[in-house]
C-alpha positions as CSV (number, residue, x, y, z in Angstrom):
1,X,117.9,110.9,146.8
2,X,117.0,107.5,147.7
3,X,116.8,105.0,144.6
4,X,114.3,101.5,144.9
5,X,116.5,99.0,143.0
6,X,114.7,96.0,142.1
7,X,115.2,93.4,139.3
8,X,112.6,94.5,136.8
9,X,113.0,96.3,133.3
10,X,111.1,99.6,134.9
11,X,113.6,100.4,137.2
12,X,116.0,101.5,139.3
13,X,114.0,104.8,139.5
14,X,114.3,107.8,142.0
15,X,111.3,107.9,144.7
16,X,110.1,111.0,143.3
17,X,109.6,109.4,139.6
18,X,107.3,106.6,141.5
19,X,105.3,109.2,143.5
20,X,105.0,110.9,139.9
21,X,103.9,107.5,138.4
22,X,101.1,107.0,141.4
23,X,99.7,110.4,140.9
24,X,99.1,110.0,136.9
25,X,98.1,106.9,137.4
26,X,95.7,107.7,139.7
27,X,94.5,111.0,137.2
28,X,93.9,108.4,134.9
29,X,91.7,106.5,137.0
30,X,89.6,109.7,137.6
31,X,89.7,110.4,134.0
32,X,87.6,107.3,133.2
33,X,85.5,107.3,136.7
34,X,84.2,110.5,135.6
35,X,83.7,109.5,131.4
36,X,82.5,106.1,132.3
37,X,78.5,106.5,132.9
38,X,78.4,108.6,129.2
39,X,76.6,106.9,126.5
40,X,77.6,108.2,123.0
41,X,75.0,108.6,119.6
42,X,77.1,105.7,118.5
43,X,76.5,103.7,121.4
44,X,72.9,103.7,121.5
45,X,72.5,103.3,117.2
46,X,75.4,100.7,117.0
47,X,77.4,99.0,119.5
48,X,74.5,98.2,121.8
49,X,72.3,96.2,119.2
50,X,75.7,94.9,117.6
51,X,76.3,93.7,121.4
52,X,72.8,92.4,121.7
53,X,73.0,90.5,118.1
54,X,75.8,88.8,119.3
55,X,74.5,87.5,122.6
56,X,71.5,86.0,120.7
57,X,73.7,84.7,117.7
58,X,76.1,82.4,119.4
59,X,78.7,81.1,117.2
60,X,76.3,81.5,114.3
61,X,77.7,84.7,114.3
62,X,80.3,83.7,112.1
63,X,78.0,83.1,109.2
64,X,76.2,86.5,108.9
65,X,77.9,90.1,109.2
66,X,76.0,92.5,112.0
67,X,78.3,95.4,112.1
68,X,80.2,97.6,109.6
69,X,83.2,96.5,110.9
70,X,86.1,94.2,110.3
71,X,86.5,90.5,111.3
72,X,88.3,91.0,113.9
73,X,86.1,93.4,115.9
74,X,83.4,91.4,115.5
75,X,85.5,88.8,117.0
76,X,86.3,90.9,120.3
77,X,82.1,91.7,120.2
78,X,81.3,88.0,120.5
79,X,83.9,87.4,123.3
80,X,82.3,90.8,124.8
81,X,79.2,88.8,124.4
82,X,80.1,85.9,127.3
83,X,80.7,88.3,130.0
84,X,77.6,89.5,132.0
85,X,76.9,93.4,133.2
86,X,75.4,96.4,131.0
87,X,76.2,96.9,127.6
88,X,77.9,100.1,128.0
89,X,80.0,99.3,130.9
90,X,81.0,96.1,129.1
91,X,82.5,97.9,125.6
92,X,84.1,100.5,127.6
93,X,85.8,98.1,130.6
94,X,86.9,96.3,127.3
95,X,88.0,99.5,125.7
96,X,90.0,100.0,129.0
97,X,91.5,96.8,129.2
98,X,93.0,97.5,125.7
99,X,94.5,100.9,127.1
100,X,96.7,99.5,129.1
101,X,98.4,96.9,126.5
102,X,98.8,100.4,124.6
103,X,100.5,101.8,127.3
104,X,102.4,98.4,127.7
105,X,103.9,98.9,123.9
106,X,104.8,102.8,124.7
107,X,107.1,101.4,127.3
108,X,108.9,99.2,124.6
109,X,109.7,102.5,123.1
110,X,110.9,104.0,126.1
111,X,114.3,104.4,127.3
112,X,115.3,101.9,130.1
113,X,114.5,104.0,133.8
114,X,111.6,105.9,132.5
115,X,109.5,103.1,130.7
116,X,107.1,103.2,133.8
117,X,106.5,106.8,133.4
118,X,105.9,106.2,129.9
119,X,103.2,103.8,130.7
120,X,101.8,106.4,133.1
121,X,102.0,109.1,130.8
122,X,100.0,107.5,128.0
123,X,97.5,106.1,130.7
124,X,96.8,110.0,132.0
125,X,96.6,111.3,128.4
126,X,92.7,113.0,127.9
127,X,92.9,111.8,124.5
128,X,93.4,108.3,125.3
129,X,91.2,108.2,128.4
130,X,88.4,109.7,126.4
131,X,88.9,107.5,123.6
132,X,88.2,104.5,125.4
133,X,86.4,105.8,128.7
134,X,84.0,108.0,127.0
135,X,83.4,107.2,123.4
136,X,83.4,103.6,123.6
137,X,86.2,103.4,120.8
138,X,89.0,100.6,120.7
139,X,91.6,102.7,118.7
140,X,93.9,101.5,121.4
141,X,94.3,97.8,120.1
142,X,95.4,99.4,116.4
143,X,97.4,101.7,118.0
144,X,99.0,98.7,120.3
145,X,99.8,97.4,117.2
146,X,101.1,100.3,115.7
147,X,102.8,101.2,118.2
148,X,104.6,97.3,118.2
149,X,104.9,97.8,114.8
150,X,107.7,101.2,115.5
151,X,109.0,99.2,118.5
152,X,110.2,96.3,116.1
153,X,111.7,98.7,113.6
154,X,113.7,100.0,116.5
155,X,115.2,96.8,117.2
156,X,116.1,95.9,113.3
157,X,112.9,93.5,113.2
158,X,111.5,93.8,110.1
159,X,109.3,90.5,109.5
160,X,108.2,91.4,112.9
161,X,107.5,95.1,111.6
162,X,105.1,93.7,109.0
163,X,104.0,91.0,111.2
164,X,102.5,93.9,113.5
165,X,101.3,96.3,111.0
166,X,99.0,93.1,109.7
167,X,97.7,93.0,112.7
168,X,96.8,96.6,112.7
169,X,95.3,96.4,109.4
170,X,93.1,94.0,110.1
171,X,91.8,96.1,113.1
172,X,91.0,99.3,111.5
173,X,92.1,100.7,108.4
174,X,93.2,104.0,110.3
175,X,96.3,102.4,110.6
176,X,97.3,102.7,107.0
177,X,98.5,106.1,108.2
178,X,101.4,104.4,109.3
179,X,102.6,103.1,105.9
180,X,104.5,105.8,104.7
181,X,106.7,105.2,108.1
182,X,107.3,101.6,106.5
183,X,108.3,102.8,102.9
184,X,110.8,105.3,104.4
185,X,112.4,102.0,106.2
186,X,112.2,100.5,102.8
187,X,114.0,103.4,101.2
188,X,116.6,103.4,104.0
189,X,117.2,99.2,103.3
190,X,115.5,98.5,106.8
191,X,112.7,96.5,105.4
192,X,112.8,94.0,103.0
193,X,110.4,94.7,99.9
194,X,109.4,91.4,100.2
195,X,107.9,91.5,103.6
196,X,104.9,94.0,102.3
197,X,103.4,90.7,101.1
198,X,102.5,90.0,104.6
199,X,100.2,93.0,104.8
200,X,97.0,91.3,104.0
201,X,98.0,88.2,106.6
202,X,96.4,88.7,109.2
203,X,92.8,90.0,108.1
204,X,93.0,86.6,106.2
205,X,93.6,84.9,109.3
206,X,90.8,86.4,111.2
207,X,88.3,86.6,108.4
208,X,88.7,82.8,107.7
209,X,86.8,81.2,110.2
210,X,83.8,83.5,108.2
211,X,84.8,82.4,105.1
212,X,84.6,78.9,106.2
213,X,81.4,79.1,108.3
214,X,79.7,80.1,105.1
215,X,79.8,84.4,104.8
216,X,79.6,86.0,101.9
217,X,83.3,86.9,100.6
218,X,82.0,91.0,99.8
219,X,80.6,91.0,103.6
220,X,83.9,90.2,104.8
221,X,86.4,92.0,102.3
222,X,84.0,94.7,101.3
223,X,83.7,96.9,105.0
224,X,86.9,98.9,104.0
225,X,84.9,100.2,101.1
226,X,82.0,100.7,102.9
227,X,83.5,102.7,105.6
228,X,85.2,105.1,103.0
229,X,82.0,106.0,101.8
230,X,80.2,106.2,105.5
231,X,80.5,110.2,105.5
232,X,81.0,112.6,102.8
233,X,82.6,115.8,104.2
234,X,86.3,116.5,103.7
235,X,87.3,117.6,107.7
236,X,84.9,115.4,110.0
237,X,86.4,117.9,112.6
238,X,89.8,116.3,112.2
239,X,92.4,119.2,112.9
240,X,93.6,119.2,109.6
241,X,94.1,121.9,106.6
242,X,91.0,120.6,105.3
243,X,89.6,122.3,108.3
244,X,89.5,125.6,106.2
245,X,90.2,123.5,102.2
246,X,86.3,122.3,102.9
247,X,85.3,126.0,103.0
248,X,86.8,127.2,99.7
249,X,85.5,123.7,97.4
250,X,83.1,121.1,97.2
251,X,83.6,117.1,98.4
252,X,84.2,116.0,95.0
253,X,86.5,118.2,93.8
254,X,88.4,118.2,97.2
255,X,88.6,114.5,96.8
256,X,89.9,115.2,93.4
257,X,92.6,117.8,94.4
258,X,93.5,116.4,98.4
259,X,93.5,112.6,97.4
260,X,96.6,112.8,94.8
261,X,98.3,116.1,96.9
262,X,98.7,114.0,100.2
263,X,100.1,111.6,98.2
264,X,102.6,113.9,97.0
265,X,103.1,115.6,99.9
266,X,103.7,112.4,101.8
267,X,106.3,111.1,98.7
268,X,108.6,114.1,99.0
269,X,108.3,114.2,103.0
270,X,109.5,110.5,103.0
271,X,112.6,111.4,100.6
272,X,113.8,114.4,102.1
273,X,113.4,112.1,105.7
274,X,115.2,109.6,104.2
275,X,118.0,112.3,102.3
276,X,118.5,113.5,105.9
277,X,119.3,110.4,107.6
278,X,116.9,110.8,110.2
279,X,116.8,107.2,110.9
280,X,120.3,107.5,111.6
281,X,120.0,110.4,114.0
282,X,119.2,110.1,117.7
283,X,115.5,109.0,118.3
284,X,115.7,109.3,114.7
285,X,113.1,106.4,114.5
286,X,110.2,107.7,116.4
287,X,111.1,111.3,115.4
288,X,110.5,110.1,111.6
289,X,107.3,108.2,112.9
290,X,106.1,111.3,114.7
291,X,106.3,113.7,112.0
292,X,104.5,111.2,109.2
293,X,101.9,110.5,111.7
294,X,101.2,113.3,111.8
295,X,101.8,114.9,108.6
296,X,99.2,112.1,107.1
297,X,96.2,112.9,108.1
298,X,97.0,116.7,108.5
299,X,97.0,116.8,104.3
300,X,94.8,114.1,103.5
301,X,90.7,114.9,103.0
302,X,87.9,113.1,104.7
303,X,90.0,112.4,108.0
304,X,88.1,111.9,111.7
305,X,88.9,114.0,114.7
306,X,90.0,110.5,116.4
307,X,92.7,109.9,113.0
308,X,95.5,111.5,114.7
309,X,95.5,108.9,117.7
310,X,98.5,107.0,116.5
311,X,101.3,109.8,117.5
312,X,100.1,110.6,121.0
313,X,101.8,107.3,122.5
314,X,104.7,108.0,119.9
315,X,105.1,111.5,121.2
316,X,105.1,110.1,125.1
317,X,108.1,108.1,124.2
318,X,109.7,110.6,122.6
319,X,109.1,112.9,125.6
320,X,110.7,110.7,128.1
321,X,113.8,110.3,125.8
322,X,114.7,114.2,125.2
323,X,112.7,117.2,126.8
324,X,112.5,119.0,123.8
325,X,109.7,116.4,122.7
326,X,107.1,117.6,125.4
327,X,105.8,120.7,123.6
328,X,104.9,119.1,120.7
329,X,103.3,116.4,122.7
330,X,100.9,118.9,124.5
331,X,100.2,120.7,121.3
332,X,99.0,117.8,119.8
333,X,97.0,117.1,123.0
334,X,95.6,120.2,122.8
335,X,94.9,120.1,119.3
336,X,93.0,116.0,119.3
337,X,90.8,117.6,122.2
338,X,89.9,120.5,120.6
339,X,88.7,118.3,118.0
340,X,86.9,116.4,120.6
341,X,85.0,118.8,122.2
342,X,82.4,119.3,119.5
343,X,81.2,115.8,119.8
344,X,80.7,116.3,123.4
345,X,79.0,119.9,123.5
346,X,76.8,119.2,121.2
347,X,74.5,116.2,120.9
348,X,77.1,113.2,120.3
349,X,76.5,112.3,124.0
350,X,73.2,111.3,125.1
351,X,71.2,109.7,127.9
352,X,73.6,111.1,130.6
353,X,72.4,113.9,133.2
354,X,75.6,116.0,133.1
355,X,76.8,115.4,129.8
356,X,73.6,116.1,127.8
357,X,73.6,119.5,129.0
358,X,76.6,120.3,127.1
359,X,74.6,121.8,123.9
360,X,72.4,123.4,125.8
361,X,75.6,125.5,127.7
362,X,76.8,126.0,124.7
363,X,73.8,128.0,123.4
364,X,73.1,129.8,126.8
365,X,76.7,131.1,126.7
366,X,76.9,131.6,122.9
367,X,80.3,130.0,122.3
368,X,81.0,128.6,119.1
369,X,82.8,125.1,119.8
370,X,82.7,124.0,115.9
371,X,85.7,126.9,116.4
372,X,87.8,124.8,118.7
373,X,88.6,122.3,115.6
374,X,90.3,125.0,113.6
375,X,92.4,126.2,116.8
376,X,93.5,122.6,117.0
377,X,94.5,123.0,113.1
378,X,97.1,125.4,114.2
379,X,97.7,123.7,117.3
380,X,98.9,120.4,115.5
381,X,100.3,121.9,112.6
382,X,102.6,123.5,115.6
383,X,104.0,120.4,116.6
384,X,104.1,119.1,113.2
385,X,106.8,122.2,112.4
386,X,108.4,121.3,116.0
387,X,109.2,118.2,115.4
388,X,110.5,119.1,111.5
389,X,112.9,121.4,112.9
390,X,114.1,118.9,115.2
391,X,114.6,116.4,112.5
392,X,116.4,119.4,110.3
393,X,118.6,119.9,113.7
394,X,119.5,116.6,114.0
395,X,119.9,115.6,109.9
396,X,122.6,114.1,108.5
397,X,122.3,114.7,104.5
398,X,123.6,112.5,102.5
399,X,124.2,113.0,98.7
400,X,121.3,112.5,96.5
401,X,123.1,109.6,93.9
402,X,121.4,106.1,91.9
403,X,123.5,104.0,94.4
404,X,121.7,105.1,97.1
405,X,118.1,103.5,96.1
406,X,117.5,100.4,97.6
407,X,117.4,98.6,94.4
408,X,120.5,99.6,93.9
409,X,123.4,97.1,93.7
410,X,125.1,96.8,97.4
411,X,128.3,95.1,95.6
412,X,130.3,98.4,95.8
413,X,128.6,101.3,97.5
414,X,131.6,103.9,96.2
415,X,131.5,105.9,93.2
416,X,133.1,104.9,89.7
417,X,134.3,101.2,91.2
418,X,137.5,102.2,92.5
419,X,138.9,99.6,94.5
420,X,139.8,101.8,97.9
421,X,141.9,101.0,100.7
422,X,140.0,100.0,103.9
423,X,141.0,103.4,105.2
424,X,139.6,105.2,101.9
425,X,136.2,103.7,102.2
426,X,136.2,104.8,106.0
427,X,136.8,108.1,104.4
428,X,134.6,107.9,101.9
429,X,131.4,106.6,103.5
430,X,132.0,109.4,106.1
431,X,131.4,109.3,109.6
432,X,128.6,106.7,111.2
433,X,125.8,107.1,113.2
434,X,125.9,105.7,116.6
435,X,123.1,103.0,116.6
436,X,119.9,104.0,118.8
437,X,119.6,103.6,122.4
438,X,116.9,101.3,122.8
């Protein structure tokens, strides 16, 4: 087969791989053609008079909070705010524009040769396409971020890590779902303890113009808290346990009992990760990111059907590194639009002529879509035990002991201080792991 050969990072790659390329890019395309003239419940109550407010504020803006959002959004709403067109084809062409820096990042996770089909990939994805294209949402610039964030830690980056996951913060607070990824680099002496300082950086950075312009200091720090308490329901048809744990106890007392389990849960999965050397395996990185994106919001309470959004472009990259990655990429595809689907069939989407039928199809044919959430329960929780007995495939234990701990002295790494021969220690530290392809 014929190979183009040209002086760029994406290739050389096989005619057949660009043909492949074309026709997912062009799915894409048709993706958002087709979700683009939707307007959302959240559309019409929020982003349009947010939108509107901003026009008509200027760069008074600064001085007086108009959404329930962060800084920095509120930031990207007043730029939004310059360009002329519709309100709804403006936040969604934005929402677009920030799909493709996403699938930009993916293809820093990539291997060399299929990094274009990455990008692709993550462009076709429903999930991502409906995201943006349909729901008006911008979890694609936190999950850029993220997404930098893993692609850092790849390449031994860690101020660069933290640098990223700042900037992710600042966005949306969704993107503390990634923090258990960062204390298992911790753990294995990737990331310096002292670079967690730098979490809070870069919501400083973007909430300080406010500060200065005159804002209250609770309007700009205080949205964090008032998103937590937005909704009160354990599974906002997130496809989660708590899918089925909100049928068996009450809000409180699931806060009460899922708040301190996921934190458990998520403390021993990061240990035995980090006893097995996953980081050390092949793809170990993104394979350890995978299954704690995952795992995070499939334990914790009061998560939203969009909250699993970080490991979709995580999962593409994994996919075009080994084969055996794809299934749990298309069960977790299957599982995030399952969740999906009961915004859309019922009355989440308004104003539309084909779209605002939905409800009414779904009572003329009597099908129960708040169902489809609880298939994707199973369906994620399938890729979730995927991908762990990858991990378990691929581990290499090592021997749970104090010298281990990253506070632990690094003077001499061998038991009892014995002064070993250079060809002892080889023996003793036991084979090493190749370093990852990057």
């Amino acid at each position: 087969m014929s190979r183009l050969r040209f002086s760029s990072q994406f290739l050389p790659i096989s005619d057949r791989m660009v043909v492949s390329c074309g026709l997912l890019l062009a799915l894409g395309l048709i993706e958002r053609f087709i979700f683009l003239p939707a307007r959302t419940i959240d559309m019409i109550l929020y982003l349009t008079p947010w939108l509107q407010t901003a026009e008509r504020a200027g760069g008074s803006y600064l001085s007086h909070a108009f959404t329930n959002y962060t800084a920095f959004y509120e930031h990207c709403l007043a730029l939004i705010a310059l360009f002329p067109g519709p309100v709804v084809l403006r936040v969604k062409i934005f929402a677009i524009l920030c799909d493709v820096v996403l699938a930009l990042m993916v293809t820093l996770l990539a291997p060399p040769g299929r990094r274009l089909l990455a990008a692709a990939v993550t462009l076709a994805l429903p999930t991502i396409a409906m995201n943006s294209a349909l729901l008006a949402q911008s979890d694609a610039i936190y999950g850029a971020m993220v997404v930098a964030c893993i692609a850092a830690a790849l390449r031994k980056r860690p101020v660069w890590t933290m640098l990223a996951f700042s900037a992710a913060i600042a966005v949306k607070l969704q993107a503390l779902l990634a923090a258990p990824f960062l204390v298992l680099l911790w753990l294995d002496r990737r990331q310096p303890l002292w670079t967690f300082a730098m979490v809070p950086l870069a919501y400083l950075v973007f909430a300080l113009p406010m500060a200065v312009a005159g804002r209250p200091l609770i309007e700009i720090f205080g949205v964090y808290g008032q998103q937590f308490d937005f909704f009160k329901i354990l599974s906002n048809n997130a496809p989660n346990i708590w899918q089925v744990g909100q049928g068996l106890m009450s809000y409180e007392h699931g806060l009460m009992v899922g708040l301190p389990g996921a934190i458990l849960v998520m403390g021993a999965a990061v240990l035995l990760l980090w006893r097995a050397g996953t980081l050390h395996a092949r793809d170990g990185i993104l394979m350890a990111a995978a299954i704690l994106l995952i795992l995070a919001p499939y334990v914790t309470p009061k998560m939203h059907d969009r909250y699993f959004y970080l490991v979709d472009p995580v999962l593409v990259a994994l996919a075009c590194r080994d084969r055996r990655f794809l299934m749990p990429m298309l069960l977790a595809q299957a599982a995030s639009i399952f969740a999906y689907v009961p915004f859309i069939a019922d009355t989440y989407i308004a104003g539309d002529p084909i779209w605002g039928r939905a409800g009414s199809v779904a009572v003329a044919t009597g099908f129960s879509y708040p169902m489809l959430p609880l298939l994707g329960t199973v369906a994620m929780g399938g890729a979730l035990v995927l991908l762990v007995g990858e991990a378990y495939r691929r581990a290499q234990w090592r021997p749970l002991t104090l010298r281990g701990w990253p506070w632990a002295s690094q003077a001499d790494p061998f038991p009892g201080g014995k002064q070993l021969s250079p060809p002892a220690r080889l023996q003793a530290a036991g084979p090493r792991s190749a370093p990852p392809v990057i």
